[in-house]
N, C-alpha and C positions, 0 to 999 in steps of 0.2 A: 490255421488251427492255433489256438490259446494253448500255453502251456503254462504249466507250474510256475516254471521260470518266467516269462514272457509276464507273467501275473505279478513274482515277486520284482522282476525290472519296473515293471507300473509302477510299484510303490515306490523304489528307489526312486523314481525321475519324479513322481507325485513330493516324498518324502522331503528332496532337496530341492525341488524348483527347476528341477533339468530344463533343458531344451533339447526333446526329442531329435531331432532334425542333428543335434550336433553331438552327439555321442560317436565314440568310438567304432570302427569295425570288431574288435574284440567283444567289446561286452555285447552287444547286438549277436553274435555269431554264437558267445555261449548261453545268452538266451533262448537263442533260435534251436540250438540243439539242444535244448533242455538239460543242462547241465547244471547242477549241483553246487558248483560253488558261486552261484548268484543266490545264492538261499545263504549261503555262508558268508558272503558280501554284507548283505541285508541285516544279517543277526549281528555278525561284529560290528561294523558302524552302530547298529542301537546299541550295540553292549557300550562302545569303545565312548561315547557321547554320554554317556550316564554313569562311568566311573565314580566311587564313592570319595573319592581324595579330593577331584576336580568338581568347581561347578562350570553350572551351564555355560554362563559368560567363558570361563575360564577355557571350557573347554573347546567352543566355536570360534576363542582367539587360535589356540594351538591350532586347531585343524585348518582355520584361515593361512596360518604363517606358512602350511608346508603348501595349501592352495598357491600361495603367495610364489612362493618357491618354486614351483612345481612350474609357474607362469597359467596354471590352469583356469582360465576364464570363467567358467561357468562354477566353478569350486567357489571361485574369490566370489563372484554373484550371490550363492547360495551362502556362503559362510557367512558373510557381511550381512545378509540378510536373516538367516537365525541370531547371530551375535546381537541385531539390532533389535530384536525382539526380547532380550536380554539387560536392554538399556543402554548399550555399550555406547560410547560417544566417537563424535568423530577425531576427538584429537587420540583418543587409545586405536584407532582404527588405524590413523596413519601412524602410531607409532610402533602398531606389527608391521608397517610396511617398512619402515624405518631399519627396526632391530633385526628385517631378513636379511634386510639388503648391507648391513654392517656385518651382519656373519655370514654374509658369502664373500666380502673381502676379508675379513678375520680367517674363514676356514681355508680359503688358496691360498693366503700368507703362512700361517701355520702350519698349516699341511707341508705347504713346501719346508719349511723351517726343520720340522719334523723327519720328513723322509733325506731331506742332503744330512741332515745332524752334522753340520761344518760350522768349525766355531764362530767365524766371521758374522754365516748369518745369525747366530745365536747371541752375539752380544752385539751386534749393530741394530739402532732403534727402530722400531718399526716407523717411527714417524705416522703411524695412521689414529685422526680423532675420531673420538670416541666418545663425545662429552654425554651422549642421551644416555650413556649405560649410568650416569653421577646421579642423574634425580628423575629417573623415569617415572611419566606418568604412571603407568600400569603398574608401579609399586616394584622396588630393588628384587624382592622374590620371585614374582609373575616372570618381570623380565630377563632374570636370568634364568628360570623355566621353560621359557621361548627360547634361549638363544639355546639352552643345553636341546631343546626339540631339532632346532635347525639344524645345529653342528653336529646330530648323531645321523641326519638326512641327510648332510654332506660329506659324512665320513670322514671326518678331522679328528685325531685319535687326542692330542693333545687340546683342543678347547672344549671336548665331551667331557675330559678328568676336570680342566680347570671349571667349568660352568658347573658339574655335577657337583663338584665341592663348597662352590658358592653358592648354588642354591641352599644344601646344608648349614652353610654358615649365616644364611637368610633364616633360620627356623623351620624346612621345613623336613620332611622324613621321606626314608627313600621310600615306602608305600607312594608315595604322591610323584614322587619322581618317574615310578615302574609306571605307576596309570600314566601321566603324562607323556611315556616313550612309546607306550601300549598304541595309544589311542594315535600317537603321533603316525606308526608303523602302518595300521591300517588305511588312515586316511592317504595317506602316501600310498599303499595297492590303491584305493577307490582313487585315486586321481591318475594313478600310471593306466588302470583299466577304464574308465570312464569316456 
């Protein structure tokens, strides 16, 4: 029997290019029993993707990054593929790949640095390069838009303050920042249920 849900999962796996066969037991299971919040899946994702602060591009890199993060295949397939409809090239492509994989050694460093709060580690250098954050492609604001997306998915309390502040000192305003955390939040559920 078709259900509601079962109709609105169509669209999701329609919407991002799924591969049916590979989805989760979760989302299948709240399909299957016609449950409600695959209709609320469905609606945030459109809302979260068409934010007024972010554009499209903008927005298909962020939801890439936490794809990225997340290791979720078919996320990185389908982002990569709206993104590229977008115009996005392949060197801003790898340089989400780039900027995830620096703030996940940036946010274990930190993090840890954070929770011992031992003066040792705090004035001994981190010794880790860093040079794409000097003249990144995707422009100083974007990417520290993306590294503040990752480091709030990573739960690193200390490079969320330091990114959120440079994005501001980048131009741009916390309206852009909330969408950007917004949109982050969600795609992160649709890649944990997916």
């Amino acid at each position: 029997m078709i259900t509601t849900q079962n109709e609105t999962l169509g669209r999701i796996i329609a919407d991002y290019d799924l591969n049916e066969d590979l989805l989760s037991r979760g989302i299948t299971q709240l399909a299957d029993a016609d449950h409600r919040y695959i209709k609320d899946l469905r609606i945030n994702l459109t809302n979260a993707l068409n934010y007024i602060n972010l554009n499209k591009k903008e927005s298909y890199l962020l939801a890439l990054g936490v794809a990225i993060n997340d290791k979720n295949e078919q996320l990185i397939d389908s982002f990569t593929k709206l993104a590229e409809t977008e115009l996005v090239t392949a060197e801003e492509i790898n340089e989400v790949y780039a900027c995830v994989s620096l703030m996940n050694v940036n946010n274990v460093f930190y993090r840890f640095r954070h929770f011992t709060n031992k003066e040792y580690y705090q004035q001994t250098p981190a010794g880790i390069k860093m040079s794409i954050m000097m003249n990144p492609v995707l422009g100083k604001e974007f990417f520290e838009l993306l590294s503040l997306a990752i480091s709030a998915v990573n739960g690193c309390e200390m490079c969320v303050n330091a990114h959120e502040a440079s994005v501001l000192q980048h131009g741009s305003t916390e309206a852009r920042i909330y969408d950007a955390i917004r949109l982050t939040a969600i795609v992160k559920g649709f890649s944990t249920i997916i």
